[in-house]
Structures are given as structure tokens and as C-alpha cells.
C-alpha positions in Angstrom: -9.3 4.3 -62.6 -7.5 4.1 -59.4 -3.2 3.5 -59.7 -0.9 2.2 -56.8 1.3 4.7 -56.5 3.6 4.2 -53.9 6.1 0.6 -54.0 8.4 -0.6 -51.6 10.3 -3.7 -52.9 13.1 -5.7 -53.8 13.9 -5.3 -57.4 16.3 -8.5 -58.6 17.6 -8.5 -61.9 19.2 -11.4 -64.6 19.8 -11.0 -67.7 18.9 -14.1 -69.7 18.8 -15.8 -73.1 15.4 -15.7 -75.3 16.0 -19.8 -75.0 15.7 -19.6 -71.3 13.3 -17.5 -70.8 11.1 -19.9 -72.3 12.5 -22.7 -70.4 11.8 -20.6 -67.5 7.6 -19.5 -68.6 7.1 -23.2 -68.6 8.5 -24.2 -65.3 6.6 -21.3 -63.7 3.6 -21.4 -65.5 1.3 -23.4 -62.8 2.8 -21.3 -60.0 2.0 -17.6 -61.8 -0.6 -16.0 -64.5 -0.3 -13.0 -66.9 -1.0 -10.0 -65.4 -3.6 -8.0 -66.3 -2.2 -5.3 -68.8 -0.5 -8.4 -70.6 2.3 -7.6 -72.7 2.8 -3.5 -73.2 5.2 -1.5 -75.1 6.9 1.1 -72.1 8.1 4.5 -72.8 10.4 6.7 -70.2 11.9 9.9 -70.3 14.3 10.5 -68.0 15.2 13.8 -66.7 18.8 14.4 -65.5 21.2 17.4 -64.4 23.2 19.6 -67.1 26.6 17.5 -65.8 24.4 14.2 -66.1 24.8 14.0 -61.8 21.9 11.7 -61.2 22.9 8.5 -63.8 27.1 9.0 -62.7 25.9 8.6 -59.1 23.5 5.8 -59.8 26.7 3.8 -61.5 29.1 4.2 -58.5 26.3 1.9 -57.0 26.0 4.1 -54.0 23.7 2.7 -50.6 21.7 5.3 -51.7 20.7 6.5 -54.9 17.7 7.9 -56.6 16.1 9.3 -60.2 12.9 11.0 -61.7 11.4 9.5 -64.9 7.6 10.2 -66.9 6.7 7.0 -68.6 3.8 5.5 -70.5 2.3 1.9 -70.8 1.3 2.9 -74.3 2.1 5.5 -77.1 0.9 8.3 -75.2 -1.7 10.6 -76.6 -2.1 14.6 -75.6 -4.8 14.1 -72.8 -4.3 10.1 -72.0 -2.4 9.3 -68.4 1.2 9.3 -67.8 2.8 8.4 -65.1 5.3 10.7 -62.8 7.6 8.3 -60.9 10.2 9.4 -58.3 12.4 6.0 -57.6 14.5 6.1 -54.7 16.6 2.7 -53.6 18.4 2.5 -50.3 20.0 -0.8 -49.0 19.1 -2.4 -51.8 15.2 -1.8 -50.8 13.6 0.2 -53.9 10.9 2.9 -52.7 8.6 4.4 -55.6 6.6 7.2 -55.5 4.6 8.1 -58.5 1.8 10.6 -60.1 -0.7 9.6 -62.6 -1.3 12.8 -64.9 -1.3 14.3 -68.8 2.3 14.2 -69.9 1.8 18.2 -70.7 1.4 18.8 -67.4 3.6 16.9 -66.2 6.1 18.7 -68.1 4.9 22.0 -66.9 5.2 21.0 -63.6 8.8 19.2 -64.1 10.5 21.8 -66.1 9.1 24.6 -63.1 6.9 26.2 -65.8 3.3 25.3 -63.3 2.8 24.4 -60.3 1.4 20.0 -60.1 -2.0 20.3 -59.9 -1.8 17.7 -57.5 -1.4 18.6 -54.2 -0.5 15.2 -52.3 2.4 13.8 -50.4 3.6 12.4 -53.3 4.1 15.6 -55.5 5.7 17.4 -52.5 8.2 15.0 -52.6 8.9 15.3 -55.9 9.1 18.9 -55.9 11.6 19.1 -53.2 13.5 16.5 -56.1 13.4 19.0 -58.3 14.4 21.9 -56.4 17.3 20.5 -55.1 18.2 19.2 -58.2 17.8 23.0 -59.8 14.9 21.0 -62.1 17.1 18.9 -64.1 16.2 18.5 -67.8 14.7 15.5 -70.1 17.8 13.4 -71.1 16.9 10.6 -72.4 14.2 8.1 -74.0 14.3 4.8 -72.8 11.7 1.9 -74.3 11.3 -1.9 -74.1 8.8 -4.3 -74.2 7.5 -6.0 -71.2 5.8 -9.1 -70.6 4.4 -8.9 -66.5 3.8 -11.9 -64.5 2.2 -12.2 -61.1 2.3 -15.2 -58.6 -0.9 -17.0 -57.8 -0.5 -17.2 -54.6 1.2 -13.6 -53.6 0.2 -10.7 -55.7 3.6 -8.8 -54.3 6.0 -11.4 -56.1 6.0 -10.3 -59.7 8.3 -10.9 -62.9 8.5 -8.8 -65.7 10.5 -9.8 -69.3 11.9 -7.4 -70.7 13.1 -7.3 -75.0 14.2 -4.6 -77.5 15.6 -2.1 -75.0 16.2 0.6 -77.2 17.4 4.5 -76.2 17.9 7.9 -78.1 18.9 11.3 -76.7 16.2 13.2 -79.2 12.6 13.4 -79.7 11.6 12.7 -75.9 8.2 12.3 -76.2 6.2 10.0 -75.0 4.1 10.5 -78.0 6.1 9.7 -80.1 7.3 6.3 -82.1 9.4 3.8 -80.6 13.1 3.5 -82.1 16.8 3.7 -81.0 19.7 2.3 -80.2 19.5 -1.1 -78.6 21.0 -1.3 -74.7 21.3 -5.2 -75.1 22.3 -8.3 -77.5 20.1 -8.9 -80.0 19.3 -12.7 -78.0 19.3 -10.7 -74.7 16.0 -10.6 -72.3 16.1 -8.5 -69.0 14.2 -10.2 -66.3 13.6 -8.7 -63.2 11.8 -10.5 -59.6 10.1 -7.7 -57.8 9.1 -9.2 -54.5 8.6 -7.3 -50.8 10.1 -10.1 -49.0 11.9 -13.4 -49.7 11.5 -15.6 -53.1 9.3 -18.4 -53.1 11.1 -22.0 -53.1 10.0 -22.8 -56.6 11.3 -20.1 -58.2 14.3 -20.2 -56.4 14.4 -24.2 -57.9 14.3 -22.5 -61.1 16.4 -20.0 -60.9 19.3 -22.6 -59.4 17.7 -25.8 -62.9 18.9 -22.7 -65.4 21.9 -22.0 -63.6 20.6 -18.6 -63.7 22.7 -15.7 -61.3 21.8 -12.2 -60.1 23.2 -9.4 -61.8 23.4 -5.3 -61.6 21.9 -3.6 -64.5 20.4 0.1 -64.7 18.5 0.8 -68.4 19.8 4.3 -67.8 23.2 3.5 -66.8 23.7 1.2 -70.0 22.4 4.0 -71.6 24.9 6.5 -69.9 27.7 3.8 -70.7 26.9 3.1 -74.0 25.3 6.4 -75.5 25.5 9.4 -73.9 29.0 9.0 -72.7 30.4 8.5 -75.8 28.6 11.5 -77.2 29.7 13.8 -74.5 33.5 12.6 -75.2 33.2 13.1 -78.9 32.1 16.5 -78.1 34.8 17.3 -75.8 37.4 16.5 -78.4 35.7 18.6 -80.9 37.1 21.8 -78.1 40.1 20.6 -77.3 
């Protein structure tokens, strides 16, 4: 099966009630169509440095920022694809890179125990990543489910739902079942525009009917904010 594996886009995000995304499915509906993988159940692992560098930069909301994640469309099995994704976003313009492979190798290659046994553009970018990074570790699990629409008229304007946004700092696998602690209100629905250039009028007309407004949110950053920070200050009192 061939993959896209390189992006460049705008990625806007809102964060909306379950009441209005409906509102908003049926004022798009004759402008855009499922896509084809429907709704799916995504699984990440993201991999960060021991002092958690990559997610306190990425807060600080820097021109330029970047991070390394494995994720699955599916409950990944032991020889099914994964995918390797190096996200980089500069100027507000989101560049992704990724790798389709097994998510043992994948690890291998991550965690600097093989080499990638794909020798593209693409995985030499991602290995400079790693060793400037010192190959940070797996440091959290990050799932949600995501309904993915697509425009009928231009297949680079997308718009993708998503619900339960749960994380968990053990059992990183993407093998394994879904569960955590939820990153949003139970009533809460992430949607995000991808588009590579401006947004067509109607949705803009939507957008403006629900009173709906552009927001920042990062999955891992909530999850830094709400999870892992915590953790690490509970810790810290523990030795002090």
C-alpha cells in the first residue's frame, strides 16, 4: 500500500462542544465526505528527553518547534504497519515527515539499538533528530478517536474530530489497550482544519454561525500540564 509521507500545512485547532460539532457535520455535509479510513481509534507514543526538553519547548510556543512520535490507526499487531512521524512547525506552517514500518523496528531503530532499514531522506532526517537529541526515550501514550473529513472539492482541506483524549505514562505500546487519563471535559471535542492554503468561504461562514474561535492546543502539552508535571513535582517533594 503506498502512504504520503511527507505534509506541509496549516494545522488550526478549536475546541468545541459535542452539540456543536453536530451543528457543524450538518452545515458541512454537502461541501465534504468521510474519508476513506472513516472513524479510527489513534495510538502515539511519544518519545521525549530525560528533562522532558522537547514538550517544555513546545509550550513556550516558540517560532520553531518540533517532536518525534510512533503512532497506529489501529491496535497494532507485532508485524502490522506503524507509522514513524517527525513533526516539525515553523511560522505557524507544520512540516511532517513520516516512516511507515513494524513498531519493533521502529523501536530498534529509535532507541539506537539497529540501524532503520530504510535508507531514504526521510529516515536521515530523523536520525540526525535522534542524535542530537542523545535518542530521547518513550514518554508517553497518547490516544483519541478521530472522525476525518475531506472537502469535495480540495483534497488538501481536511477536518478531523477528535473525542476521549486519554494519556498514561506506562505500558507504551502500541499494542496494547486503550485507557488513561482523559486531556479534555467529558463534553469536549478537538477539531482541527488542516489546509495548505487559505479556508474555503463556507466554512469560514460556519465557523463565524457557531461563534466558533481558534485556539492553541498541543495533546502532549495538556499531557505535560496535566500529567506528567504533576508527577515529576510529587516526586521532587518526596527528596527534598
Amino acid at each position: 500500500m503506498t502512504f504520503q509521507t511527507v505534509f506541509k500545512r496549516y494545522e488550526l485547532k478549536y475546541l468545541l462542544t459535542k452539540e456543536q460539532k453536530k451543528r457543524i457535520l450538518i452545515k458541512t455535509a454537502p461541501h465534504m465526505s468521510i474519508d476513506q479510513y472513516g472513524k479510527t481509534e489513534i495510538r502515539n507514543i511519544y518519545f521525549d528527553t530525560d528533562n522532558y526538553r522537547l514538550v517544555r519547548r513546545s509550550i513556550e510556543r516558540p517560532a520553531y518547534k518540533e517532536k518525534l512520535r510512533i503512532r497506529s490507526y489501529r491496535r497494532a499487531e507485532p508485524d502490522s504497519t506503524v507509522f514513524v512521524e517527525l513533526k516539525k512547525k515553523y511560522n505557524n506552517i507544520v512540516y511532517k515527515r513520516r516512516l511507515p514500518l513494524t513498531e519493533t523496528d521502529a523501536l530498534k531503530w529509535l532507541l539506537g539499538e539497529e540501524n532503520c532499514r530504510e535508507d531514504t531522506q526521510i529516515s536521515k532526517e530523523i536520525d540526525y533528530f535522534l542524535k542530537y537529541y542523545n535518542f530521547p526515550r518513550p514518554s508517553a501514550f497518547l490516544s483519541y478517536e478521530r472522525e476525518a473529513y475531506f472537502s469535495d472539492s480540495d483534497l488538501d482541506f481536511r477536518v478531523t474530530f477528535d473525542e476521549n483524549i486519554l494519556c498514561r505514562l506506562e505500558n507504551l505500546s502500541l499494542e496494547s489497550e486503550i485507557y488513561g487519563e482523559p486531556l479534555l471535559p467529558e463534553n469536549t471535542v478537538l477539531m482541527e482544519i488542516k489546509c495548505s492554503g487559505g479556508i474555503p468561504m463556507w466554512m469560514t461562514r460556519v465557523l463565524s454561525e457557531e461563534r466558533i474561535y481558534k485556539t492553541s492546543f498541543s495533546k502532549y502539552g495538556e499531557a505535560y500540564r496535566k500529567i506528567i508535571f504533576p508527577k515529576l513535582s510529587k516526586e521532587a517533594e518526596k527528596y527534598a
